[in-house]
N, C-alpha and C positions, 0 to 999 in steps of 0.2 A: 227629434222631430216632434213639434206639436202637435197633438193629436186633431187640433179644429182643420188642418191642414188633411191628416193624416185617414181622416173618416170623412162620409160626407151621405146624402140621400141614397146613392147612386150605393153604396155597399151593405144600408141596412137590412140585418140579418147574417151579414160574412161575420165570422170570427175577426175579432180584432185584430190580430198577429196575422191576418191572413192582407185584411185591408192596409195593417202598414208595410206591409212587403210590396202590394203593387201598386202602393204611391210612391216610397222608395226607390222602387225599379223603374217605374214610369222618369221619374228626376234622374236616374241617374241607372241606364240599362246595365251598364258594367261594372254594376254591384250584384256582386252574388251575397242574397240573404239567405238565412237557415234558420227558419223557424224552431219552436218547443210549443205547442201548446201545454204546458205544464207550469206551474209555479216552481220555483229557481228555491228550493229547500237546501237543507243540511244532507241529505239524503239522493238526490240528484246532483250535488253540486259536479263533484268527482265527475261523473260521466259526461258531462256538458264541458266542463273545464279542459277535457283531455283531448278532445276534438282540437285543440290549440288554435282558436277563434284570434283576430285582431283585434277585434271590439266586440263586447258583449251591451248589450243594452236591456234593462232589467223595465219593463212597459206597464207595472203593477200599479194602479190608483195609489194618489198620493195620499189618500186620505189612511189617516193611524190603523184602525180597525181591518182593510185588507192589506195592509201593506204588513202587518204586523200581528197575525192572528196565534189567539192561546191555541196553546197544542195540548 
């Protein structure tokens, strides 16, 4: 989902992950979402993965620097 879609006036200040669940749900109420406010590491993968999700969707800026930070 687009994020220009996905945000808007009406949610500034919600967590992001929170705003695109109830644009998500709002398009389509018989989706059940399941948030993480967390970044998706080497270290959390396991426990998110085992929940045995259909689709996982990873909502990290595309830009190099967050999407890909030194540790």
């Amino acid at each position: 989902m687009q994020r220009q879609i996905a945000h808007s006036l009406d949610t500034l200040g919600m967590p992001k992950v929170d705003s695109a669940k109830g644009a998500i749900e709002r398009l389509n109420p018989d989706v059940n979402v399941v948030t993480y406010r967390e970044r998706l590491t080497s270290e959390n993968i396991d426990r998110i993965l085992d929940d045995g999700w259909d689709i996982i969707v990873d909502g990290a800026p595309t830009n190099f620097p967050t999407r890909y930070p030194r540790e």
